[in-house]
N, C-alpha and C positions, 0 to 999 in steps of 0.2 A: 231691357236686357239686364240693367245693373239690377230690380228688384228680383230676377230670377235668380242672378247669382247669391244674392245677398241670401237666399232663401234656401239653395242648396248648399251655402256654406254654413248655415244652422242644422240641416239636415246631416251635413257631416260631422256637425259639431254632439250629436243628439246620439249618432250610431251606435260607439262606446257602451251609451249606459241602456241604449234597445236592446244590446247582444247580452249584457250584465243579468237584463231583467225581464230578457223573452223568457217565456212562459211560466212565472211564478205570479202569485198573487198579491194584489193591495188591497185593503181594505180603507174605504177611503169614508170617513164620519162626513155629511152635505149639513151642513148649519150656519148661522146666523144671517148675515146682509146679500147671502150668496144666493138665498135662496128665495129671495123677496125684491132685487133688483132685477129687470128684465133683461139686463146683457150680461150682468153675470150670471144667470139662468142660462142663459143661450151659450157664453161661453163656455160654463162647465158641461154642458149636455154633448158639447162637440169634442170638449178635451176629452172626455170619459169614451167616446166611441173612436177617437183616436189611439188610446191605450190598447184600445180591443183590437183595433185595425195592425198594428204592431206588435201583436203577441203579446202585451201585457194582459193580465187577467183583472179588471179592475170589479171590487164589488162595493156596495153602496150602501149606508147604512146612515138613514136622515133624521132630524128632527122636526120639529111643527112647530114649538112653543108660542109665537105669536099667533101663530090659525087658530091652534088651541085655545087663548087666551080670546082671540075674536069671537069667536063660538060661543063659549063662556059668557059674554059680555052679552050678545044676541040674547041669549038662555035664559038672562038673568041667574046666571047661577056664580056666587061667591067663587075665587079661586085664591087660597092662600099657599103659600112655600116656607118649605122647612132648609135649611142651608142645600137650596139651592133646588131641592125636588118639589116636585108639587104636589101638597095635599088634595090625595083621590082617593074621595067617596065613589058609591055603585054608580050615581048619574055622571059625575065628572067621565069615569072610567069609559062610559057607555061614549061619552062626544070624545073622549082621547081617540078610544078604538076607531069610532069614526071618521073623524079629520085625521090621523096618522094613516090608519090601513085603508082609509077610502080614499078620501081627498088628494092629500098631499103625496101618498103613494104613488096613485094611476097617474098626476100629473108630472113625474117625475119620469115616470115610463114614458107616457108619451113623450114627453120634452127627448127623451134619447132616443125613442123611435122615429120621430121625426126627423134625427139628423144621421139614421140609417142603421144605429144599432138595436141590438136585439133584447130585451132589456124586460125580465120577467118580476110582479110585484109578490111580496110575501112579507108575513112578518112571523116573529115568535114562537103563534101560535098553529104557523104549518108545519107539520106532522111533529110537533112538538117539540122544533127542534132548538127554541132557547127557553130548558128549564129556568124558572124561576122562583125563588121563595120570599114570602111576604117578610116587609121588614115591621118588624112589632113594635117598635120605639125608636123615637129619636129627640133629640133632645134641640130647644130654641137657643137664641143666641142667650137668653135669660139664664136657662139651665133646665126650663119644665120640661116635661117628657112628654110626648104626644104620639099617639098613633095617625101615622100617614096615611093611613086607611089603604086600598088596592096599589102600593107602591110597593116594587121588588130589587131584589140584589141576584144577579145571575149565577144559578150553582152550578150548568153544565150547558156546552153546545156540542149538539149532531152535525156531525159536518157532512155527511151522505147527499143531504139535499143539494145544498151549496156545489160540493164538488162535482153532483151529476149535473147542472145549470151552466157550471163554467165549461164543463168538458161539450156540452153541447154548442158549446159558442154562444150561449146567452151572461148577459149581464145581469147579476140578480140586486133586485132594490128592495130592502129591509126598512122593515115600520121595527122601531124599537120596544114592541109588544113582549113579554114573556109568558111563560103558560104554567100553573102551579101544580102540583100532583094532583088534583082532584080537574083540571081541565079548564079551569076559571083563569080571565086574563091579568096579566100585572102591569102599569107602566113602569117601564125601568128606562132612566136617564140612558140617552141614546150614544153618550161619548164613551158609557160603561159596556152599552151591547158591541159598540165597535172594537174595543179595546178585545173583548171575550171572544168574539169570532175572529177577530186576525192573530189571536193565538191557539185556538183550535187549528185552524187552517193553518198554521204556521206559516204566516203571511210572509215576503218580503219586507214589507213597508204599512204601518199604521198611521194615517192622515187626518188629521184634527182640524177642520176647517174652520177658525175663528173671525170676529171682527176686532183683531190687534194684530199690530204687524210682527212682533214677537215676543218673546219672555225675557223680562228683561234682569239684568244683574244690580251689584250691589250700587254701585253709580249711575243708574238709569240706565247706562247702553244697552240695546239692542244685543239678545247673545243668540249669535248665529248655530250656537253646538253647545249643550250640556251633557255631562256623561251622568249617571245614575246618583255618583259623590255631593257634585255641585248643585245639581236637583235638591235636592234633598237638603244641603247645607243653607241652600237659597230659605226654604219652606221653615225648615226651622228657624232663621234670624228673624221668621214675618217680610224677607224681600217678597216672594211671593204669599201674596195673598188672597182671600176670598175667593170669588168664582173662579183663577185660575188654579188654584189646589187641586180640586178633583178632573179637573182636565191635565196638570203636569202627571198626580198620583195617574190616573187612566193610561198615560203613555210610559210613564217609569215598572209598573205592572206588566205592562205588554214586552217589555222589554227583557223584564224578567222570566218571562213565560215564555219565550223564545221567538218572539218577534225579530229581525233582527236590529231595524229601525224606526223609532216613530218619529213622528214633524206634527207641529202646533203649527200651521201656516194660517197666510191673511186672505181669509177668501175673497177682500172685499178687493184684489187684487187680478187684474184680468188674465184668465189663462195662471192663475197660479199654482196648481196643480204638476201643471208640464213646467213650470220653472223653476218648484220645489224636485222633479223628478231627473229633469233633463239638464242644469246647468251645475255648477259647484257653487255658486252662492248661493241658491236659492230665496225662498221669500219669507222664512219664519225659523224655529229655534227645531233643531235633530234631537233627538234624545237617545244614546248609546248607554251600555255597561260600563 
């Protein structure tokens, strides 16, 4: 009896932000230890068809990087990175499309169709709906300038497809593919396609699924809430640094683009999703105006 109540006193605790954020959209980025441990696979696959089941409109937008680099490795084929993207050539490009829009897509689906949702795969390059253009040069941590060869920066998202998928009561799961004026694929960093499509969409909420529990401030603490100012003020001292840049910049863009909220959370965190969504502490750092 006591775990019943204990359970519909969460459920009344949760109501609040169900009524807040029935029927608007998230856009939720699935990456790092989240997607490669077997219970937090199974956790987030149930949390995301809970959303659904509540009115929230959750969409899905993943990474690979480790399949990719396993693939790779199988291939024999070299894989190097430029801060932080991976240089792709035509063959790389060929096992990206692969392992993102075949592998790790369809096993994404299924994982949420087994725990009862509906939950359709696509990427990029269906109907064309995340332009993309090749990026020409980028430069090492040295200063050379190099071509990243099949890698893109997002110039436009159709959101037709997307919003006919949610209205149908399907969940859509995104490979972070983009597609160039001539029809040819790009990879484009998948924290950059989530950030583009939940400002199309004019999401709710932008979800940054990390393996760190959050962003932290000038004394090491954990900061539960950054607004646009202190972001920023952080990046410039070097507080934050290296790979979490283009993950803060990703969510301070979105925010600007009229997201109204994003979260860096810890995926490696069970059910943290519904804890960044459903409680006031939540499990990782907001990013506001």
């Amino acid at each position: 009896m006591k775990s019943i109540i204990d359970k519909a006193a969460i459920l009344h605790e949760a109501l609040p932000y169900i009524r807040n954020f029935h029927g608007h959209i998230f856009v939720i980025k699935y990456g790092g230890h989240a997607m490669v441990d077997e219970a937090l696979r199974d956790s987030f696959a149930r949390d995301i068809v809970l959303l659904k089941y509540v009115g929230i409109n959750p969409v899905i937008v993943h990474g690979g990087g480790p399949q990719i680099d396993e693939t790779l490795r199988a291939l024999d084929i070299v894989s190097e990175r430029v801060e932080g993207l991976r240089v792709t050539d035509e063959r790389t490009m060929r096992v990206v499309e692969m392992v993102l829009d075949g592998e790790v897509n369809s096993e994404i689906v299924s994982l949420i169709s087994r725990h009862g949702g509906r939950a359709v795969g696509l990427s990029g390059r269906d109907d064309g709906f995340v332009r993309a253009e090749k990026i020409e040069r980028m430069k090492t941590r040295s200063g050379k300038e190099v071509d990243p060869g099949r890698v893109g920066s997002v110039k436009s998202v159709k959101t037709q497809l997307i919003r006919d998928l949610v209205r149908a009561g399907f969940i859509p799961v995104i490979a972070p593919i983009g597609v160039d004026d001539e029809g040819a694929p790009l990879n484009v960093n998948a924290d950059t396609v989530a950030g583009k499509v939940a400002e199309a969409l004019e999401a709710k909420k932008l979800v940054l699924m990390t393996d760190i529990s959050a962003v932290r401030g000038r004394g090491g603490e954990e900061k539960s809430s950054l607004s646009f100012e202190e972001a920023e003020a952080l990046i410039a001292e070097g507080v934050i640094e290296g790979g979490m840049i283009p993950k803060v910049r990703c969510a301070l863009e979105a925010v600007q683009g009229g997201v109204r909220k994003a979260h860096i959370l810890d995926g490696r965190v069970l059910h943290a999703v519904l804890l960044e969504i459903f409680t006031d502490q939540g499990v990782g750092t907001e990013f506001t105006l």
